[in-house]
Backbone bond lengths (Angstrom), bond angles and torsions (degrees), N, CA, C in turn:
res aa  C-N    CA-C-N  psi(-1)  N-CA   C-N-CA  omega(-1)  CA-C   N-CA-C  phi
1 X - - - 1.466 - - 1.522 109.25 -
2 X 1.321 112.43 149.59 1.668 112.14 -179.40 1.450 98.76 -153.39
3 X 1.220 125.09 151.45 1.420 168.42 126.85 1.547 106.41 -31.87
4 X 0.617 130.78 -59.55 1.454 132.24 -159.20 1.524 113.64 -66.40
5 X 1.647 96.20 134.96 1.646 108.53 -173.75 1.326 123.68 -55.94
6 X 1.507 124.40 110.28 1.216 98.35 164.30 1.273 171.60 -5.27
7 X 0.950 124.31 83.09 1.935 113.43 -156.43 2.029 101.29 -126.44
8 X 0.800 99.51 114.73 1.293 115.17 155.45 1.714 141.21 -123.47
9 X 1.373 105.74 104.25 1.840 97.05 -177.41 1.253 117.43 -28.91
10 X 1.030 131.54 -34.58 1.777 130.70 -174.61 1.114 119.67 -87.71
11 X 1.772 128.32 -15.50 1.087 127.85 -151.04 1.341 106.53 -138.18
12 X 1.174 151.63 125.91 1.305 158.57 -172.76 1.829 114.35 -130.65
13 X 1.428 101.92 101.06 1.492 114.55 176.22 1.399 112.75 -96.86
14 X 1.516 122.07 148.60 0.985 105.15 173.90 1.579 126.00 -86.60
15 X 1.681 138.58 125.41 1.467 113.48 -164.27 1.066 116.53 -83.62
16 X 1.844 132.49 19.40 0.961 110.25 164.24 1.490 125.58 -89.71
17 X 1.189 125.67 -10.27 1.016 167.12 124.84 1.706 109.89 3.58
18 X 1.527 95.14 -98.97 1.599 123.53 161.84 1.130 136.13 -58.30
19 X 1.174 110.95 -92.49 1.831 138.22 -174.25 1.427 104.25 -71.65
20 X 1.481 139.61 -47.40 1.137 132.30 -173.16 2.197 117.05 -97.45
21 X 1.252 106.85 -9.80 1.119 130.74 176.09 2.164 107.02 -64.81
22 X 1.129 107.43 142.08 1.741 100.71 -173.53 1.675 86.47 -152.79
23 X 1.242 82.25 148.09 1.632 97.38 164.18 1.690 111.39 -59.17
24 X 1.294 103.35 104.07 2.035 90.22 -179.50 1.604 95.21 -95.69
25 X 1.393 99.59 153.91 1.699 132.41 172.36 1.425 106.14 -110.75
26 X 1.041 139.27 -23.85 1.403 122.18 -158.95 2.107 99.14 -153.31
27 X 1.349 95.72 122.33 1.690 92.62 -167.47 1.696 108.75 -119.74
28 X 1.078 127.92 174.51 1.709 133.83 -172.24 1.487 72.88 -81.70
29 X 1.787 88.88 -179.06 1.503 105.70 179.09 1.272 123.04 -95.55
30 X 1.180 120.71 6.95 1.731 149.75 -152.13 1.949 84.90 -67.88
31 X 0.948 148.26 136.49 1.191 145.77 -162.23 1.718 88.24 -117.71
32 X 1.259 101.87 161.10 1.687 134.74 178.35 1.535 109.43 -91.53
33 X 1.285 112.05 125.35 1.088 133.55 174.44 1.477 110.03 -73.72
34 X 1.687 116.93 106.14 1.889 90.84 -178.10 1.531 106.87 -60.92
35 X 1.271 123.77 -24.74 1.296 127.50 -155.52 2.065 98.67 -78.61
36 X 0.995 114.83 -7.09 1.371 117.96 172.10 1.769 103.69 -103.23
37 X 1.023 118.86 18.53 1.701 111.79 -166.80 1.824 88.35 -130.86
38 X 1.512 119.73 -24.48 1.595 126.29 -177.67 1.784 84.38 -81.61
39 X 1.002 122.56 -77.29 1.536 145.11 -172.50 1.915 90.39 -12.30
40 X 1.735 97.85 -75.86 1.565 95.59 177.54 1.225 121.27 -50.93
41 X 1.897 128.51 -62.81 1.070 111.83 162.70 1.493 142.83 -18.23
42 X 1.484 124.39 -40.65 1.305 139.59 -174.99 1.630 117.41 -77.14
43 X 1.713 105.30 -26.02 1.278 132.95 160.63 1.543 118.03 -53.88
44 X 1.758 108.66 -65.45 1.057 122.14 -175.78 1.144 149.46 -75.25
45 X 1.965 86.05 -13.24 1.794 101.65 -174.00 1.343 86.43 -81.35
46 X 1.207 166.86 84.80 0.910 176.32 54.64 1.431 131.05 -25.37
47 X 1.582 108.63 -17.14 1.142 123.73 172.98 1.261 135.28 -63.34
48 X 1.422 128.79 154.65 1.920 96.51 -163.20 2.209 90.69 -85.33
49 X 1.250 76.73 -176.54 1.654 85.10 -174.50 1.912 98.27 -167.22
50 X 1.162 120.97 116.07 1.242 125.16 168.48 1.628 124.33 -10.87
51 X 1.908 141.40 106.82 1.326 127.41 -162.54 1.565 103.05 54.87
52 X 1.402 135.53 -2.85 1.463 108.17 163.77 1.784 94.21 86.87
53 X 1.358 109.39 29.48 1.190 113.45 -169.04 1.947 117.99 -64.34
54 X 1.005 95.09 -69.63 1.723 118.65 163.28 1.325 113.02 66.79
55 X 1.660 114.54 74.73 1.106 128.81 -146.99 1.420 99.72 -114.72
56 X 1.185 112.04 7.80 2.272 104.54 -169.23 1.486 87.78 -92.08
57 X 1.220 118.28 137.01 1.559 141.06 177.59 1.765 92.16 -123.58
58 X 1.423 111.51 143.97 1.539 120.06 176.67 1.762 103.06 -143.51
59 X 1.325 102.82 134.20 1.579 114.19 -177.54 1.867 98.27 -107.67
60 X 1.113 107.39 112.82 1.108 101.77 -170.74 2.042 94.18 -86.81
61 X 1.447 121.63 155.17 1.311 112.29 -176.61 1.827 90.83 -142.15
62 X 0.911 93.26 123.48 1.682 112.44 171.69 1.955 111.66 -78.98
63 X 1.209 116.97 160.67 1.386 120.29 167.22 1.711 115.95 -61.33
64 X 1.335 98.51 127.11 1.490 109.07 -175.88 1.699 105.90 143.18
65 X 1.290 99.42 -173.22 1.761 121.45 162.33 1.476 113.36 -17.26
66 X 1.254 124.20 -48.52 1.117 141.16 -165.47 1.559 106.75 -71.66
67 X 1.619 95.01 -62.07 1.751 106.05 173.82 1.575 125.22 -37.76
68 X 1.533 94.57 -50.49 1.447 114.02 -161.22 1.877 101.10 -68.66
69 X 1.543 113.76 -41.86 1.203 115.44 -174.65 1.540 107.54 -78.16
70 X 1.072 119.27 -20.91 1.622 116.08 164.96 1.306 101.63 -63.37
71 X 1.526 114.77 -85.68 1.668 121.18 172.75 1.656 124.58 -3.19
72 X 1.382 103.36 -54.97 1.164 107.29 -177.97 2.008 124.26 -61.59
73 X 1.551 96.85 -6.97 1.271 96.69 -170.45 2.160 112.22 -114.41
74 X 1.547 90.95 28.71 1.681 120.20 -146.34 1.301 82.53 -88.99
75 X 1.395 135.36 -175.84 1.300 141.17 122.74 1.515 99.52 -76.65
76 X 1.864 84.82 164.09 1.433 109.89 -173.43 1.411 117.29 -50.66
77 X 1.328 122.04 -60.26 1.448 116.38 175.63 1.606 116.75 -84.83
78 X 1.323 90.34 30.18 2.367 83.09 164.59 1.442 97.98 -124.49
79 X 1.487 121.35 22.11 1.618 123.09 -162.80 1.517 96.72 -81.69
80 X 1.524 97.77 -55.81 1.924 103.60 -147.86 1.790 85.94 -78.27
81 X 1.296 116.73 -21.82 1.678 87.15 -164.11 1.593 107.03 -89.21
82 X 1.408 111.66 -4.33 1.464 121.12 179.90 1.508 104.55 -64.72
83 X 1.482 98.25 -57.74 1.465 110.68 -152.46 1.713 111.25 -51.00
84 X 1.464 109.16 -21.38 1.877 123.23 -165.94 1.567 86.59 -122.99
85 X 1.345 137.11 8.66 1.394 91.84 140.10 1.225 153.65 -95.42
86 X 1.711 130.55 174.49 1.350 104.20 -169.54 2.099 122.38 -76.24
87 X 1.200 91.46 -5.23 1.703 89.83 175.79 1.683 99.16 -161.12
88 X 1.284 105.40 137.07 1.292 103.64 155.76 1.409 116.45 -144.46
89 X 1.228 116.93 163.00 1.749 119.08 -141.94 1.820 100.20 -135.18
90 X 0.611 120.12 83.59 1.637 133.36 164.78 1.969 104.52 -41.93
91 X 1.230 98.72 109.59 1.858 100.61 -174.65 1.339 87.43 -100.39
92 X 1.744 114.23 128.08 1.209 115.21 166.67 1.631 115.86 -129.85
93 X 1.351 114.84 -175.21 1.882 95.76 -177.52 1.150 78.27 -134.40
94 X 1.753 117.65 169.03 1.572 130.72 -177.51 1.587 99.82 -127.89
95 X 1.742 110.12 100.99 1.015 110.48 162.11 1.484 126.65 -44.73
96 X 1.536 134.22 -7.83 1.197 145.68 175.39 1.781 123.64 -99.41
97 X 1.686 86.46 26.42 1.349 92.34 -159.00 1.559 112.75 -62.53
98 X 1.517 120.40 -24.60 1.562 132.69 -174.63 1.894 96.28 -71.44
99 X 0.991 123.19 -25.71 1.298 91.84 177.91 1.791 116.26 -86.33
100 X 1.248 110.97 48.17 1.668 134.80 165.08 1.744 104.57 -122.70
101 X 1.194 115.10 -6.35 1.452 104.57 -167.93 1.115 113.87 -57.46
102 X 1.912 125.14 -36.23 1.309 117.90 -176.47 1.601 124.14 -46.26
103 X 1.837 100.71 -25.54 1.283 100.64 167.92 1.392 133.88 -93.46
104 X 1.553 91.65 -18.81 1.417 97.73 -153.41 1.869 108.92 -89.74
105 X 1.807 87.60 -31.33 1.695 94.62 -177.86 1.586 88.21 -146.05
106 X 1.621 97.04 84.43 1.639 107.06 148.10 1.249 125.54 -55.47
107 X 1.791 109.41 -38.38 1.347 111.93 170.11 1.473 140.64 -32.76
108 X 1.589 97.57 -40.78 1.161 110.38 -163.31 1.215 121.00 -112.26
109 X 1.289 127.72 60.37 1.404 123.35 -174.58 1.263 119.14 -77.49
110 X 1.624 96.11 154.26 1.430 121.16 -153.69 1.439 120.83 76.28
111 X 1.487 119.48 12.26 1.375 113.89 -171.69 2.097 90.85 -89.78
112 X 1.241 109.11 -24.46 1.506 99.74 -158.97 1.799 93.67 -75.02
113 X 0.965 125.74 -26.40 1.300 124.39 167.97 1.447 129.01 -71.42
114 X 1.316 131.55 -35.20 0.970 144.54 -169.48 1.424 106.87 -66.43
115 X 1.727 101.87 -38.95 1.854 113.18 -157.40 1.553 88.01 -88.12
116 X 1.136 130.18 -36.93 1.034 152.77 177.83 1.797 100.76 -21.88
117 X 1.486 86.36 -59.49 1.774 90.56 179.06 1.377 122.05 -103.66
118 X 1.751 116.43 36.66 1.361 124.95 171.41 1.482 98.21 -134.74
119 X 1.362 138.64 100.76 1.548 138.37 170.06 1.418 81.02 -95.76
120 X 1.397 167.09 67.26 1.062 125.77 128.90 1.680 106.73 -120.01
121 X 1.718 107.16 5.09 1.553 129.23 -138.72 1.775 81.31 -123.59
122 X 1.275 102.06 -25.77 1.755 99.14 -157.84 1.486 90.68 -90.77
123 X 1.179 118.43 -22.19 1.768 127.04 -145.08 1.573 83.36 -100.02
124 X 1.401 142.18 -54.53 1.612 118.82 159.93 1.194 134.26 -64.52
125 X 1.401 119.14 -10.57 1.358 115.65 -171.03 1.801 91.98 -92.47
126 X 1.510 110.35 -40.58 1.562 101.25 170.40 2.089 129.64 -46.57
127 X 1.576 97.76 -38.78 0.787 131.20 -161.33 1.594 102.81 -64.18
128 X 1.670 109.32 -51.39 1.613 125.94 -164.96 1.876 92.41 -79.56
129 X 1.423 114.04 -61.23 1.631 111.41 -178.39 1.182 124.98 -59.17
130 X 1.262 122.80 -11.62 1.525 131.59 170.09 1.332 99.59 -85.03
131 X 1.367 126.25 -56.64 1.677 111.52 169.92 1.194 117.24 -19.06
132 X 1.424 109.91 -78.48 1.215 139.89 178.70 2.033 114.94 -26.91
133 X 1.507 87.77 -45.95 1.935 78.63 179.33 1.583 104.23 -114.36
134 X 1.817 111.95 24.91 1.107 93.52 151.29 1.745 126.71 -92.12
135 X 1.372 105.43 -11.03 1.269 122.80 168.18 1.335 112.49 -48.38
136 X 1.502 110.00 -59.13 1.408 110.97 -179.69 1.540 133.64 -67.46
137 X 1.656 99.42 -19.16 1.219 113.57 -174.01 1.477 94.03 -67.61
138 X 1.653 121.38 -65.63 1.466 127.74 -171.29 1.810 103.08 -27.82
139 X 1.899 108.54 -75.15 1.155 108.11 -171.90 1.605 111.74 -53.04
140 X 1.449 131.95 -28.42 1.686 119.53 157.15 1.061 129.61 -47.14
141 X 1.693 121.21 -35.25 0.758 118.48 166.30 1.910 144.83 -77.46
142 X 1.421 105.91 -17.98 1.037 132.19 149.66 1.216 128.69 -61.45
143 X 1.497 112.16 -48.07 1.878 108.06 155.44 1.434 125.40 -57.37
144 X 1.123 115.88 9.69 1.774 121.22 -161.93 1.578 77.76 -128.72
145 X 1.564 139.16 -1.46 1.378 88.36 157.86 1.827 101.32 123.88
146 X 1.925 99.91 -32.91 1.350 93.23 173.17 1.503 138.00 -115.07
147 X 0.923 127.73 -136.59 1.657 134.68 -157.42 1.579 80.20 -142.07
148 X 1.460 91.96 136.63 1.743 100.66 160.74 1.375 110.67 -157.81
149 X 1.470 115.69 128.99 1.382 125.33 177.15 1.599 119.60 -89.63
150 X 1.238 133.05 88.98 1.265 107.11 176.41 1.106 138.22 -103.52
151 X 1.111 144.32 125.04 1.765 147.52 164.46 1.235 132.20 -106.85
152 X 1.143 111.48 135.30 1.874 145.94 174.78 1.586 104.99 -68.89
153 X 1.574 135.64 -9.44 1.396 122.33 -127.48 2.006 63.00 -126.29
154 X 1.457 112.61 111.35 1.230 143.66 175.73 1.534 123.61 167.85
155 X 1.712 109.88 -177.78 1.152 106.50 -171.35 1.957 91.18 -112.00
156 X 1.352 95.79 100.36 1.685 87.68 -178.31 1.772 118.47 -69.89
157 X 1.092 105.37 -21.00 1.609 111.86 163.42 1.426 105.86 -47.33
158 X 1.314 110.50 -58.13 1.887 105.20 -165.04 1.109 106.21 -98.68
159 X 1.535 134.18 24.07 1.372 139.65 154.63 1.706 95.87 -73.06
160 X 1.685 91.97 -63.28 1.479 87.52 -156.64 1.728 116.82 -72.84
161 X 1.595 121.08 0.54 1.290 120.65 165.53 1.577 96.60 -66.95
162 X 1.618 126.79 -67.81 1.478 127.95 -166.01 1.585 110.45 -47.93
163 X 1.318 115.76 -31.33 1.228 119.48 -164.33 1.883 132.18 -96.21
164 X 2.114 80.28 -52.00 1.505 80.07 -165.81 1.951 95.35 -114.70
165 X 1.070 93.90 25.39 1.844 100.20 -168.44 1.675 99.00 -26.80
166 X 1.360 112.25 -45.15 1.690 111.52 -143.98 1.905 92.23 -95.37
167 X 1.855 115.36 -45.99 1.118 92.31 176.77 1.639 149.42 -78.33
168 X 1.343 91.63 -14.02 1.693 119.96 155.48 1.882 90.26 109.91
169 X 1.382 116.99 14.06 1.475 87.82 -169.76 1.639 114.05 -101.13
170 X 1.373 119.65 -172.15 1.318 106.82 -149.46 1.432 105.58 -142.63
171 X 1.365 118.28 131.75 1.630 138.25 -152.34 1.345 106.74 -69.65
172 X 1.833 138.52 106.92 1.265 119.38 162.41 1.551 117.29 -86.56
173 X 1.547 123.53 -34.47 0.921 117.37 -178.82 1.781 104.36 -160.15
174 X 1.245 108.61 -178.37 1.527 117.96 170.02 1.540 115.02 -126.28
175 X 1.408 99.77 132.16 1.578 102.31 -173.86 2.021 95.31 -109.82
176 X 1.505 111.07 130.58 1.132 111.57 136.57 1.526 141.83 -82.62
177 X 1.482 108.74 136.31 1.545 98.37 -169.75 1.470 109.67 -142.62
178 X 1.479 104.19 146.98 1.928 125.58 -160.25 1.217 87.00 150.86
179 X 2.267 76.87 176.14 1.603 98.58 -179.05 1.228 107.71 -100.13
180 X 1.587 105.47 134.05 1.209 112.79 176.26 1.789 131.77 -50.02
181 X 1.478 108.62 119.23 1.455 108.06 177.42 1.541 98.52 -48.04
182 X 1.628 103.10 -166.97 1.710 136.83 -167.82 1.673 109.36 -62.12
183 X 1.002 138.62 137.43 1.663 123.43 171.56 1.547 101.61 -71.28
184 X 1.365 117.99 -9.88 1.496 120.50 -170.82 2.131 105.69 -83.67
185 X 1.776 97.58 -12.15 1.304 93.19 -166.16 1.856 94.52 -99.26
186 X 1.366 119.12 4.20 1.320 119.91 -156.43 1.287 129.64 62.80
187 X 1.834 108.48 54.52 1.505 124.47 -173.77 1.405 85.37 -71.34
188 X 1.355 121.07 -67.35 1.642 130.83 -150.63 1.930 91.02 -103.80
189 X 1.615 90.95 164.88 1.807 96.96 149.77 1.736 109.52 -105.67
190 X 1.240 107.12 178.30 1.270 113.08 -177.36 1.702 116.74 -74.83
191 X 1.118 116.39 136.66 1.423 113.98 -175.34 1.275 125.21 -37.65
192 X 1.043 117.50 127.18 1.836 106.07 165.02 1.772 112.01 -116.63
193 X 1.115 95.93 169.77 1.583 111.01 -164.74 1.470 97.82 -61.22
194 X 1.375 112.44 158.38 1.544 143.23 176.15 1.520 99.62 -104.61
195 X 1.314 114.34 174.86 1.494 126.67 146.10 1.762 112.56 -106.16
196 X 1.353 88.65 143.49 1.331 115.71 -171.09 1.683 94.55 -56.27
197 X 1.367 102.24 179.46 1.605 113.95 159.04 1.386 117.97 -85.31
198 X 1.149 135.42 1.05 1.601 144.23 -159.18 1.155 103.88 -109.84
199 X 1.703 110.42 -32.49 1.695 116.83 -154.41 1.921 83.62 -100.26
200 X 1.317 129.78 -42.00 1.370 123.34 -160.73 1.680 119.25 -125.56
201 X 1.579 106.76 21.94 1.347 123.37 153.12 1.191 130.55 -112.81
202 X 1.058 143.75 155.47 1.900 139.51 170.28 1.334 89.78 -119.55
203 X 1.675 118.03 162.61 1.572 127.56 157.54 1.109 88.62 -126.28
204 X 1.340 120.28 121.79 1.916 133.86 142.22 0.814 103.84 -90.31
């Protein structure tokens, strides 16, 4: 296993991106532009997603009323750093995602009907492609400039009663977002090791 930054002659990543990028907990007060959080989105939906599905829905929640009733459904230690940051973004997927197909997959007709009569078929396949462009969303969002903390460590059931009661969709995670305070104030923790490419690839 190694630490060490990537470098390849052929290949040029960007490290703010990657290698220099950390999970931040704790951000300045510099507030989030929603209009820089649509900007990425518009970037990212671009991502592929199974049938062209494009199922990640995001509730963006500003400081206030809103915060506190998200918060409340946090684990214990993702409470206090939620509550002071400047944006945090609830990633959700829409088990109803096929009734967009007319737009989304002209290709495929008869698919919006078919799924139509499988909610239990639509609700993983939503589930796996929303993963998928929440990955990308994070690194979009990091190319734009910010810090984002995200965590799984909640009760996504009682997110999505407080939240999405009426649209039916369903909580994978919560992203905090800003610029990261000082490493001296405990924005980030200290790096820990990766796995190599040797230890977590095969070539057949």
């Amino acid at each position: 296993m190694t630490t060490d930054v990537l470098q390849h002659p052929s290949v040029s990543l960007d490290p703010r991106i990657f290698q220099d990028a950390h999970t931040t907990n704790l951000f300045t007060d510099e507030p989030v532009d929603v209009a820089t959080v649509r900007e990425v989105y518009e970037a990212v939906r671009w991502a592929p997603t199974a049938m062209n599905c494009q199922p990640l829905r995001l509730a963006l929640v500003e400081r206030g009323e809103g915060r506190e009733r998200l918060v409340a459904h946090l684990a214990k230690g993702n409470q206090d750093k939620t509550l002071v940051a400047p944006l945090s973004i609830v990633v959700a997927y829409d088990p109803a995602f096929h009734e967009h197909f007319d737009v989304l997959a002209p290709h495929r007709p008869g698919a919006r009907e078919k799924m139509d009569g499988d909610p239990e078929f639509r609700d993983g396949f939503a589930r796996t492609n929303a993963l998928i462009q929440l990955g990308y969303l994070i690194l979009g969002l990091r190319a734009a400039g910010l810090a984002v903390g995200p965590m799984t460590g909640l009760d996504a059931a009682g997110v999505d009663a407080e939240l999405f009661a009426e649209s039916g969709w369903r909580t994978l995670a919560v992203l905090n977002v800003g610029h990261a305070a000082s490493e001296e104030d405990g924005a980030v923790r200290p790096r820990a090791g990766r796995l190599d490419f040797e230890t977590a690839a095969v070539v057949l």
